[in-house]
Predicted model as a PDB file, atoms N, CA, C, CB and O in Angstrom, pLDDT in the B-factor column:
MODEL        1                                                                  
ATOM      1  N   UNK A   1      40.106  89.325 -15.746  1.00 55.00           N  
ATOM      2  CA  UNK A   1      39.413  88.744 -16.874  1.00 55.00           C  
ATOM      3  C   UNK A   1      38.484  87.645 -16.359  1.00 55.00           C  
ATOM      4  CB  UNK A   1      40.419  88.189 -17.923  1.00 55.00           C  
ATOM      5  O   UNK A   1      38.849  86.699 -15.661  1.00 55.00           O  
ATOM      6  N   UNK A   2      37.284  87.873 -16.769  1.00 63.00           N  
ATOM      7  CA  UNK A   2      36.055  86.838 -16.074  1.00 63.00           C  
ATOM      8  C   UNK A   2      36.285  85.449 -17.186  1.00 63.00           C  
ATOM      9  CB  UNK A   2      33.999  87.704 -16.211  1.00 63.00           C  
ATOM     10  O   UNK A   2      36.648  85.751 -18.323  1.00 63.00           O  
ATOM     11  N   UNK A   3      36.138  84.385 -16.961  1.00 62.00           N  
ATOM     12  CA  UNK A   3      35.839  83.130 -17.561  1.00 62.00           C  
ATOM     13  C   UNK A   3      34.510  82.908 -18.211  1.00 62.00           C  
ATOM     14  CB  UNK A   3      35.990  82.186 -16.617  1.00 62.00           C  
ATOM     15  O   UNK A   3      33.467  83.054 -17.573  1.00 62.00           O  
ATOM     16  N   UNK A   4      34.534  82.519 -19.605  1.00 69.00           N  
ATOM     17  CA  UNK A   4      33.373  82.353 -19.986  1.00 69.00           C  
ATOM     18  C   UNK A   4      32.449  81.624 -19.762  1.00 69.00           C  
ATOM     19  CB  UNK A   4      33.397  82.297 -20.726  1.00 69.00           C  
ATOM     20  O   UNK A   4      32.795  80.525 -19.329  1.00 69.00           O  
ATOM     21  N   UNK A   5      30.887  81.853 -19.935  1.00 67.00           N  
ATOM     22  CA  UNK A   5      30.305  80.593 -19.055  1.00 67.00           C  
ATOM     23  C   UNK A   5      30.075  79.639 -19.502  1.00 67.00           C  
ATOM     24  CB  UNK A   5      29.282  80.663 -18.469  1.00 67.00           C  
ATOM     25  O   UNK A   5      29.026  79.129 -19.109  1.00 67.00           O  
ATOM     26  N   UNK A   6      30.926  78.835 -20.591  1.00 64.00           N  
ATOM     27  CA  UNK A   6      31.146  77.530 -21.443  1.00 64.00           C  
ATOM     28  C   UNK A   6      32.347  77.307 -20.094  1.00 64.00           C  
ATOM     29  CB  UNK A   6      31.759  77.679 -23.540  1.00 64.00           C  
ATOM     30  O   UNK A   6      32.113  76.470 -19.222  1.00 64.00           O  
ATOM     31  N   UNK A   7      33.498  78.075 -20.063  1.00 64.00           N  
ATOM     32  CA  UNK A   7      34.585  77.538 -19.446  1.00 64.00           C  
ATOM     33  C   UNK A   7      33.718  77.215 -18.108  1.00 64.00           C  
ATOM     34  CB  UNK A   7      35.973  78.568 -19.343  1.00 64.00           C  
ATOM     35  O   UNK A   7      33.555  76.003 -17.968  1.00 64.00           O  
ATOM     36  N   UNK A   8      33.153  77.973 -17.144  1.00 64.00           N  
ATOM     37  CA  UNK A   8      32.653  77.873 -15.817  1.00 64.00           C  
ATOM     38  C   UNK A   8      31.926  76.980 -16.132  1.00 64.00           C  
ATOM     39  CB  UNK A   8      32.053  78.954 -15.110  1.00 64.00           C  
ATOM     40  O   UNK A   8      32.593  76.176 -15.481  1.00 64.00           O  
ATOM     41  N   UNK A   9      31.074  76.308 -16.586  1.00 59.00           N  
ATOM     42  CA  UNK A   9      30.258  74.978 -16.539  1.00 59.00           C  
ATOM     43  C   UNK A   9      31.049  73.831 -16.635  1.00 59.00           C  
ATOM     44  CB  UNK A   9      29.261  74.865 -17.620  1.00 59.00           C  
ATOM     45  O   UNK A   9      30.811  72.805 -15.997  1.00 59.00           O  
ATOM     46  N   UNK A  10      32.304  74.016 -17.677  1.00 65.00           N  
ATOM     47  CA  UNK A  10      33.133  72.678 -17.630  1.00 65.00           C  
ATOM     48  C   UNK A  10      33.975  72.598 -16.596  1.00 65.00           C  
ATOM     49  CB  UNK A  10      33.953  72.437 -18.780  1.00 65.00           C  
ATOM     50  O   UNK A  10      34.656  71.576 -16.504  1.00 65.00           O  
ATOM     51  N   UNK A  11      34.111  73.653 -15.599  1.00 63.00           N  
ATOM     52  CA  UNK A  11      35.406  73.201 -14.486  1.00 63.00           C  
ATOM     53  C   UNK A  11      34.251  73.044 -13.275  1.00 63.00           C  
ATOM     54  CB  UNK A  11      36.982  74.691 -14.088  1.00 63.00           C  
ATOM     55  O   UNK A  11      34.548  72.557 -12.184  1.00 63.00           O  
ATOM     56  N   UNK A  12      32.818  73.544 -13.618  1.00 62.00           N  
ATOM     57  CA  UNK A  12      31.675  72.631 -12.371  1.00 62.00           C  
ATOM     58  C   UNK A  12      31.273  71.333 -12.575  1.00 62.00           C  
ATOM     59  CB  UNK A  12      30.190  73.242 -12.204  1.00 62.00           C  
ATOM     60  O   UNK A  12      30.578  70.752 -11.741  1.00 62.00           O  
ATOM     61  N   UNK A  13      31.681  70.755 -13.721  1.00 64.00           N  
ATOM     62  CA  UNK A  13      30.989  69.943 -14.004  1.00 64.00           C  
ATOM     63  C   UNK A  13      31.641  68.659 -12.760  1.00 64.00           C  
ATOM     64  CB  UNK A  13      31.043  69.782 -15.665  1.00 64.00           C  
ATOM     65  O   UNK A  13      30.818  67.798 -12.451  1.00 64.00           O  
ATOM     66  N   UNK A  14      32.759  68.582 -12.234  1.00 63.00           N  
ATOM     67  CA  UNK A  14      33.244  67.606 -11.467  1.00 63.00           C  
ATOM     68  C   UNK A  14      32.424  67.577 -10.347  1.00 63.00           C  
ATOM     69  CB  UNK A  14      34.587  67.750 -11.162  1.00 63.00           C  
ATOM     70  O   UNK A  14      31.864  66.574  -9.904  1.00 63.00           O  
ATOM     71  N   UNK A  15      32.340  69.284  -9.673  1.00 66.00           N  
ATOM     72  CA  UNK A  15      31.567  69.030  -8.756  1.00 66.00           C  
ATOM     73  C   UNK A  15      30.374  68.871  -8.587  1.00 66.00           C  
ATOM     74  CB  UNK A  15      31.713  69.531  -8.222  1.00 66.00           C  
ATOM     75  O   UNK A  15      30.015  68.964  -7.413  1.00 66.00           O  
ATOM     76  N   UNK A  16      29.556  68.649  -9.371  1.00 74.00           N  
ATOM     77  CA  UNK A  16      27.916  68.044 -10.165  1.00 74.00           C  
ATOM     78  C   UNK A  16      28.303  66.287  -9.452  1.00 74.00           C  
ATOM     79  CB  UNK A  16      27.838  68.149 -12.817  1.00 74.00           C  
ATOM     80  O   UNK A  16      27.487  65.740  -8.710  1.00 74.00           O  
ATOM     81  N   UNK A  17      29.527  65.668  -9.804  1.00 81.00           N  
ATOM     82  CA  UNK A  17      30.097  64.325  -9.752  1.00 81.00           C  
ATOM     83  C   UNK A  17      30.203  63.807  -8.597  1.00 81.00           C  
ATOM     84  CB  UNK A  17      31.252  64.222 -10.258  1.00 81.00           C  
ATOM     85  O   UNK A  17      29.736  62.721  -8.255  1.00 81.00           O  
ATOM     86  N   UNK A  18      30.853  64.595  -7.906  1.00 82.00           N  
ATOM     87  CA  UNK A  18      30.467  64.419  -6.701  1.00 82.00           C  
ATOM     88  C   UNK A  18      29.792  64.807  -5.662  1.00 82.00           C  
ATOM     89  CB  UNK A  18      30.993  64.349  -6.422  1.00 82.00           C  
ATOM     90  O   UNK A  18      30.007  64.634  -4.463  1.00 82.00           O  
ATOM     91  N   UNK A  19      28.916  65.374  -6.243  1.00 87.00           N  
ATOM     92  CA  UNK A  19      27.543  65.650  -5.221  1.00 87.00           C  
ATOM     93  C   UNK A  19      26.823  64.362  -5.373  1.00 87.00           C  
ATOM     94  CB  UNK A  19      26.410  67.053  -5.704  1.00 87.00           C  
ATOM     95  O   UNK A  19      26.177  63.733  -4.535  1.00 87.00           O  
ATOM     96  N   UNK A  20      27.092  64.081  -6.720  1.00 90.00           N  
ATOM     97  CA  UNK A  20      25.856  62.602  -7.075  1.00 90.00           C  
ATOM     98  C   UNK A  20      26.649  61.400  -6.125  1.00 90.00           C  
ATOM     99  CB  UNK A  20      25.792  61.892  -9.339  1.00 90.00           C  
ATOM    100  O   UNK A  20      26.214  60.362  -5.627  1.00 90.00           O  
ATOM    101  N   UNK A  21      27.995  62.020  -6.110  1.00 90.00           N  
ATOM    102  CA  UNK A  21      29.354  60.426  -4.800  1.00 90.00           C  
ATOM    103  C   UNK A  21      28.277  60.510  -3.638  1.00 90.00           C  
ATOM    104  CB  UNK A  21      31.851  61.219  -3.749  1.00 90.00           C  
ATOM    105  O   UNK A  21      27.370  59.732  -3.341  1.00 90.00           O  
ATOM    106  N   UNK A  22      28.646  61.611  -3.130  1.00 93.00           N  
ATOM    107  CA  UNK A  22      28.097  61.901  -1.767  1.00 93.00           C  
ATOM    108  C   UNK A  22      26.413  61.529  -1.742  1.00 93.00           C  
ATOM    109  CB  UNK A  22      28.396  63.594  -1.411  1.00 93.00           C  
ATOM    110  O   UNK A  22      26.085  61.158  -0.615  1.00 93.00           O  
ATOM    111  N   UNK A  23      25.578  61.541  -2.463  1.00 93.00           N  
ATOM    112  CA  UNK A  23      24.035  61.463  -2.481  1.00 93.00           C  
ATOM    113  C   UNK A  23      23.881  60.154  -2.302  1.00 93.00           C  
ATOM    114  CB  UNK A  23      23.265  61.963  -3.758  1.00 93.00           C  
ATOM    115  O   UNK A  23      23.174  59.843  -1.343  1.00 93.00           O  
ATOM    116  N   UNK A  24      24.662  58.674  -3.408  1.00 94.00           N  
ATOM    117  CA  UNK A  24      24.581  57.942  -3.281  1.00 94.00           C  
ATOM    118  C   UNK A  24      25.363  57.205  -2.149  1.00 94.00           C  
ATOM    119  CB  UNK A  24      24.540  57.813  -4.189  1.00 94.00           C  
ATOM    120  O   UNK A  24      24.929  56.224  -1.546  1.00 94.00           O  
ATOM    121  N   UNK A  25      26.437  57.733  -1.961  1.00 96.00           N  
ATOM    122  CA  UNK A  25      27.178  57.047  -0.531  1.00 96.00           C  
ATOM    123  C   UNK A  25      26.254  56.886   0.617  1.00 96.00           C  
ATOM    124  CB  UNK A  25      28.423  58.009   0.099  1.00 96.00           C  
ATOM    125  O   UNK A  25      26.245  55.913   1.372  1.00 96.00           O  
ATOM    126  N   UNK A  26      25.097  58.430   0.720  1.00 97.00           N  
ATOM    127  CA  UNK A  26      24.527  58.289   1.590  1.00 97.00           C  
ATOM    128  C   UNK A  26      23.093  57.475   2.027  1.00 97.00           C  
ATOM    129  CB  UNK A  26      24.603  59.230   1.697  1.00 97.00           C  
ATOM    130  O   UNK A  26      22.532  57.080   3.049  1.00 97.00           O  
ATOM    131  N   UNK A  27      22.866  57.498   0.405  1.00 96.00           N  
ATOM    132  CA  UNK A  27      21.911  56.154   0.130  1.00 96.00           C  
ATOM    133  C   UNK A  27      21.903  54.844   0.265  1.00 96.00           C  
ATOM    134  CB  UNK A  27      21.689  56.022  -0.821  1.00 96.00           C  
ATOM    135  O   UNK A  27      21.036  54.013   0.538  1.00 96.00           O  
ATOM    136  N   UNK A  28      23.174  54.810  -0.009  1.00 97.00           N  
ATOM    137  CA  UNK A  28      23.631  53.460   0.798  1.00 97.00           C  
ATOM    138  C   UNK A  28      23.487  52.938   1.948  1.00 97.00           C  
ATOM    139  CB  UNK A  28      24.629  53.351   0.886  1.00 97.00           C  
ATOM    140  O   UNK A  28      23.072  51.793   2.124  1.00 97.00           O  
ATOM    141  N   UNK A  29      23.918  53.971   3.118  1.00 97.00           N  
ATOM    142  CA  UNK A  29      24.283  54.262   4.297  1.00 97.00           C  
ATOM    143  C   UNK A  29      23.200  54.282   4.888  1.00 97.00           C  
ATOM    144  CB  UNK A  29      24.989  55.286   4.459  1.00 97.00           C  
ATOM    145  O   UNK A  29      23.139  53.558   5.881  1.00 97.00           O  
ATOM    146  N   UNK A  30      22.159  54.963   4.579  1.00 97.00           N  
ATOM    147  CA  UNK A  30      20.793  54.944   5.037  1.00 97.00           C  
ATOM    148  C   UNK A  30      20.173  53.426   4.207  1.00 97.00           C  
ATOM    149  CB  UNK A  30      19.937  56.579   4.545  1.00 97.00           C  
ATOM    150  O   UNK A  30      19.585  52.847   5.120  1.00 97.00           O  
ATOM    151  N   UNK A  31      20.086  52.825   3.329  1.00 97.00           N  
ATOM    152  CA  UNK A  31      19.773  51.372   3.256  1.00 97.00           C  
ATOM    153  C   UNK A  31      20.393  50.632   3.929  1.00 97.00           C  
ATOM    154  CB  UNK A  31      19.862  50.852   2.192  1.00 97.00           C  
ATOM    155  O   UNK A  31      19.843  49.543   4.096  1.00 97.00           O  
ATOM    156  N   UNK A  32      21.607  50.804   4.536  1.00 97.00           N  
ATOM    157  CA  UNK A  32      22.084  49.106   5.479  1.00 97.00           C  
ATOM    158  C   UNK A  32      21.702  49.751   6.807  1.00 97.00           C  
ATOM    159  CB  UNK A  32      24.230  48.372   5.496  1.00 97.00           C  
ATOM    160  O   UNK A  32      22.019  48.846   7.579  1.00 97.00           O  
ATOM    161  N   UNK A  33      21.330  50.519   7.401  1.00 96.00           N  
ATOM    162  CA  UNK A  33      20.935  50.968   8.290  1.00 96.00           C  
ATOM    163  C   UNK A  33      19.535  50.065   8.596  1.00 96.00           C  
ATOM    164  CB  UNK A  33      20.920  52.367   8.056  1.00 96.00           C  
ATOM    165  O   UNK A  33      19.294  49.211   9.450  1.00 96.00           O  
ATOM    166  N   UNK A  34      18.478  50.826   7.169  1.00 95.00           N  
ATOM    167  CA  UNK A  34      17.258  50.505   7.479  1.00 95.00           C  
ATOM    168  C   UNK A  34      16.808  49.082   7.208  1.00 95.00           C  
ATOM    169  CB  UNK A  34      16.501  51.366   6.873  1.00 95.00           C  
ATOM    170  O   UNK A  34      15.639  48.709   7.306  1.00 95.00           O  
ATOM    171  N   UNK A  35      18.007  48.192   6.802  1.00 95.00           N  
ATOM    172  CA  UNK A  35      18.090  47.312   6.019  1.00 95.00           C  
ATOM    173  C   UNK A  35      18.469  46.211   7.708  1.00 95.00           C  
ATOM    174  CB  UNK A  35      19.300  47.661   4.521  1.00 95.00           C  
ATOM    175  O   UNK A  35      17.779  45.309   8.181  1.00 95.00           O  
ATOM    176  N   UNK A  36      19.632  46.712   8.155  1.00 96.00           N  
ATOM    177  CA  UNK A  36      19.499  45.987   9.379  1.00 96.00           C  
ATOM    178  C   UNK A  36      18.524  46.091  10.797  1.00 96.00           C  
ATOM    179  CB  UNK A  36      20.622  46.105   9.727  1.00 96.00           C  
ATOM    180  O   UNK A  36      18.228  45.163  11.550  1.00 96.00           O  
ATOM    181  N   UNK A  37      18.169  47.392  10.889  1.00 94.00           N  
ATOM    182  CA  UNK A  37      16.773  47.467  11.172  1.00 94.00           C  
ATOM    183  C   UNK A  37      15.793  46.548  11.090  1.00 94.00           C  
ATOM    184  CB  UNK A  37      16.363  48.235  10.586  1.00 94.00           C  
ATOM    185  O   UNK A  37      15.403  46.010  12.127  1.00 94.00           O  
ATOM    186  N   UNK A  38      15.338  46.279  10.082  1.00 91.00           N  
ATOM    187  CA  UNK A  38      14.057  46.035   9.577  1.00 91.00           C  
ATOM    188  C   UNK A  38      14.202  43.767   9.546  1.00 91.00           C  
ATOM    189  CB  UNK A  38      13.913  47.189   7.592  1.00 91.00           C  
ATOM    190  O   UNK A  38      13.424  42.814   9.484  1.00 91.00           O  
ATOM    191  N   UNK A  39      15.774  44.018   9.641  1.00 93.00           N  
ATOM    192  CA  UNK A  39      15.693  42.612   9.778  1.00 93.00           C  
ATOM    193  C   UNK A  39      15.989  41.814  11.196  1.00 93.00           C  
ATOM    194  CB  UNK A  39      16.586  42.156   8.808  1.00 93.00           C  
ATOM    195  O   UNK A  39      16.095  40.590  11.285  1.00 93.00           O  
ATOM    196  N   UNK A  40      16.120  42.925  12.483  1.00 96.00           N  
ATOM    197  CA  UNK A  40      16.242  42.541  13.668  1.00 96.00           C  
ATOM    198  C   UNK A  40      14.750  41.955  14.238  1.00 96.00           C  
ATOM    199  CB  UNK A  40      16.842  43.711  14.409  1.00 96.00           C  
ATOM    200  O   UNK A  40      13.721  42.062  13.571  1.00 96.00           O  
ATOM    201  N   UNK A  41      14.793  41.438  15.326  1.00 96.00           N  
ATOM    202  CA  UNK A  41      13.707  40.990  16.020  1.00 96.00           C  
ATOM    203  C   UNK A  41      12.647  42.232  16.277  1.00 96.00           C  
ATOM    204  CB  UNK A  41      14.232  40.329  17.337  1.00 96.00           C  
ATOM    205  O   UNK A  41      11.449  42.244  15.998  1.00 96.00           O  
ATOM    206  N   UNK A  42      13.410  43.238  16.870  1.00 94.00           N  
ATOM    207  CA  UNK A  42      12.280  44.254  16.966  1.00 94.00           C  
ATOM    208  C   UNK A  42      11.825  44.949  15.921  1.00 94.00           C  
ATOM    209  CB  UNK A  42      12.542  45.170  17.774  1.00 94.00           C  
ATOM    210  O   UNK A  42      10.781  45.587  16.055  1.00 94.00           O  
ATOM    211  N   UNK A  43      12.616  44.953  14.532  1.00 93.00           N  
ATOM    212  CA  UNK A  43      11.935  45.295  13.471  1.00 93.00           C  
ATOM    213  C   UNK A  43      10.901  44.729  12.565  1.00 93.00           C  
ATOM    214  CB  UNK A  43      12.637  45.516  12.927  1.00 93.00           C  
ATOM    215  O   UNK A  43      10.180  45.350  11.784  1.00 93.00           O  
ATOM    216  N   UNK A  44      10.943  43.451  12.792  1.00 95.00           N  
ATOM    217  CA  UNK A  44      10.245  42.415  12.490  1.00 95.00           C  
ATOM    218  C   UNK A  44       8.945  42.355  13.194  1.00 95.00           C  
ATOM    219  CB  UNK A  44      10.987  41.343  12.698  1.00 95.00           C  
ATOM    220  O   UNK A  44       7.946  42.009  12.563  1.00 95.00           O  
ATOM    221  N   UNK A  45       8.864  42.698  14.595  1.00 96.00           N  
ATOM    222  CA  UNK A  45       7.593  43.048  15.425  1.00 96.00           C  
ATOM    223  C   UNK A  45       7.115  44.136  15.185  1.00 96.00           C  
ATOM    224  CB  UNK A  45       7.704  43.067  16.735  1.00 96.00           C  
ATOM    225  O   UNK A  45       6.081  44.449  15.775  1.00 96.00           O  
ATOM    226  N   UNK A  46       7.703  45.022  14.270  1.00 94.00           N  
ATOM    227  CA  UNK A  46       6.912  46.009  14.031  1.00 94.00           C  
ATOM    228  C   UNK A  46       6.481  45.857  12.582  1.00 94.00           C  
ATOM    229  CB  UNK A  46       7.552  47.261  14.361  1.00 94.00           C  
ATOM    230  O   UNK A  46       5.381  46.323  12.283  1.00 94.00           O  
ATOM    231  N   UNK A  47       7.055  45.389  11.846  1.00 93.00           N  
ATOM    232  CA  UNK A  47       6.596  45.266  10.256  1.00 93.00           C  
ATOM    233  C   UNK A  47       5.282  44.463  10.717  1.00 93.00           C  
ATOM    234  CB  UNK A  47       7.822  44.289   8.984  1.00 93.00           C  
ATOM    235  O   UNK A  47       4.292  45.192  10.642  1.00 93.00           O  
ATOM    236  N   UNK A  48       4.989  43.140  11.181  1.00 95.00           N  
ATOM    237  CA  UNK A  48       3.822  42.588  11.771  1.00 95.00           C  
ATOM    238  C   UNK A  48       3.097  43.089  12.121  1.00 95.00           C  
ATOM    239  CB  UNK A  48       3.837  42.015  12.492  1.00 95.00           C  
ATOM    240  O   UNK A  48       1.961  42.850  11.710  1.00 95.00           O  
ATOM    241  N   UNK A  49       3.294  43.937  12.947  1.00 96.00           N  
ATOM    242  CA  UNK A  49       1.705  45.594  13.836  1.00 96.00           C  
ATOM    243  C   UNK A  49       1.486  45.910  12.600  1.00 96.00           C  
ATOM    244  CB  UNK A  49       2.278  47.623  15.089  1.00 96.00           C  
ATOM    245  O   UNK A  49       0.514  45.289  12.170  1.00 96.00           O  
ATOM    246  N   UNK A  50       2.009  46.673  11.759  1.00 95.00           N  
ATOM    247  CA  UNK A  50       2.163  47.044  10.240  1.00 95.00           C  
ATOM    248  C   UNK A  50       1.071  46.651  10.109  1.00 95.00           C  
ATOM    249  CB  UNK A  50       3.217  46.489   9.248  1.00 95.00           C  
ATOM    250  O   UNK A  50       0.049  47.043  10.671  1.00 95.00           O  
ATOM    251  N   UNK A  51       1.230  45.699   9.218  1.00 94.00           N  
ATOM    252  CA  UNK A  51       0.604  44.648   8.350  1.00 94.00           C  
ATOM    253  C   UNK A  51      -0.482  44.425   8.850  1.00 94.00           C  
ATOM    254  CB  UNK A  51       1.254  43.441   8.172  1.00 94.00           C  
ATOM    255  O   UNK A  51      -1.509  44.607   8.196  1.00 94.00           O  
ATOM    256  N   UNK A  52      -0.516  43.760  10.753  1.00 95.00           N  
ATOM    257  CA  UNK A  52      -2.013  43.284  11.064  1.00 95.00           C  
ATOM    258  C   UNK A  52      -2.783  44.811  10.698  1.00 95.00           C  
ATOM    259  CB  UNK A  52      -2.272  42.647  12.983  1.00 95.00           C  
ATOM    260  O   UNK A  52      -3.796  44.870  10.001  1.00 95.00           O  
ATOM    261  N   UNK A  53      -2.132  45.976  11.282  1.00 95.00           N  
ATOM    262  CA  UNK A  53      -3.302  47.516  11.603  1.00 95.00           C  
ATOM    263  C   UNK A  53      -3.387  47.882   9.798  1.00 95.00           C  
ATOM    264  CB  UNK A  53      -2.232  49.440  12.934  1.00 95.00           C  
ATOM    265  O   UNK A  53      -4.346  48.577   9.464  1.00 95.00           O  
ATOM    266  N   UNK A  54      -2.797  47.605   9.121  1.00 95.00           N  
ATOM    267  CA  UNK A  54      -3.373  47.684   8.087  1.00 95.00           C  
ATOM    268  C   UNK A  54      -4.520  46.853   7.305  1.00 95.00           C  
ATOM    269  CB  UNK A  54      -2.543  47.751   7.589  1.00 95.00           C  
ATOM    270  O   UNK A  54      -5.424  47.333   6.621  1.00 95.00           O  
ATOM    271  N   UNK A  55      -4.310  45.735   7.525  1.00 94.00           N  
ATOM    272  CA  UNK A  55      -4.924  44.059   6.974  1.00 94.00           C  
ATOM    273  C   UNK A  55      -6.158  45.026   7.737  1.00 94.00           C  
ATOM    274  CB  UNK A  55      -4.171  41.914   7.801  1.00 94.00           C  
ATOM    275  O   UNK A  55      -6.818  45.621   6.885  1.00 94.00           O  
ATOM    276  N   UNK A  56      -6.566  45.282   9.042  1.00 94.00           N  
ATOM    277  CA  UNK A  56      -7.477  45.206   9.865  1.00 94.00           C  
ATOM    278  C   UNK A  56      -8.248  46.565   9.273  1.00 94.00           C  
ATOM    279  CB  UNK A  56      -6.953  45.113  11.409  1.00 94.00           C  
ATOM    280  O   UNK A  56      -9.445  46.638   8.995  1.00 94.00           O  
ATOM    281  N   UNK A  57      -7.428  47.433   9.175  1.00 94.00           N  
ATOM    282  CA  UNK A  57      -8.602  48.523   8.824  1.00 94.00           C  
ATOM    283  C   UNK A  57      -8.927  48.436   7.212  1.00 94.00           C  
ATOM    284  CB  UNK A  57      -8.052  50.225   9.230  1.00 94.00           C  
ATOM    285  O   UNK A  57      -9.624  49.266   6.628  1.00 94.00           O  
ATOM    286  N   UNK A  58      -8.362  47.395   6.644  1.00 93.00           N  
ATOM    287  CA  UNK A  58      -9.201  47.927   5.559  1.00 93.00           C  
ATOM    288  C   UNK A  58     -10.501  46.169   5.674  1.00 93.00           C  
ATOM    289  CB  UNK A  58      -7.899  48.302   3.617  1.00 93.00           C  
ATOM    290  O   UNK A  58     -11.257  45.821   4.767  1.00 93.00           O  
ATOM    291  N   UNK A  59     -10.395  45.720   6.524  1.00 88.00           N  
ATOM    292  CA  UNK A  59     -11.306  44.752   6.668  1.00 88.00           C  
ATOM    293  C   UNK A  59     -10.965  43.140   6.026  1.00 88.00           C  
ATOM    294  CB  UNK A  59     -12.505  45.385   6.048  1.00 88.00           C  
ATOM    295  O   UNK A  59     -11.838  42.373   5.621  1.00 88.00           O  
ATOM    296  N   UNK A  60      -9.761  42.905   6.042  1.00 81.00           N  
ATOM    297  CA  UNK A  60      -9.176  41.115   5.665  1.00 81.00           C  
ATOM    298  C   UNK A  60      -8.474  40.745   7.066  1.00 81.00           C  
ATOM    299  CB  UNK A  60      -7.682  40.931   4.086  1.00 81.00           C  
ATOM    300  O   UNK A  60      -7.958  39.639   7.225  1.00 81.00           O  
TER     301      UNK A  60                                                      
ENDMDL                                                                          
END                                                                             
């Protein structure tokens, strides 16, 4: 006997739940990453190149 597809949507619906766990866990994970990155010395020398090669080509 097959399950109807009212029943099959409500017993997926958990795993909808935690796909969104896992998406944001990994969003996280990738922000303190890029987050400590970006606040080290060598990330900081590069946000600066950044900024000057941008500032510079558009002419300020």
């Amino acid at each position: 006997m097959t399950a109807s597809p009212v029943a099959r949507l409500r017993a997926q619906r958990g795993v909808a739940s935690a796909e969104y766990a896992v998406a944001t866990a990994a969003g996280c994970g990738f922000a303190a990453v890029l987050i400590k990155l970006l606040t080290s010395d060598w990330g900081q020398a590069l946000l600066k190149t950044l900024f000057d090669l941008v500032l510079k080509m558009i002419g300020i």
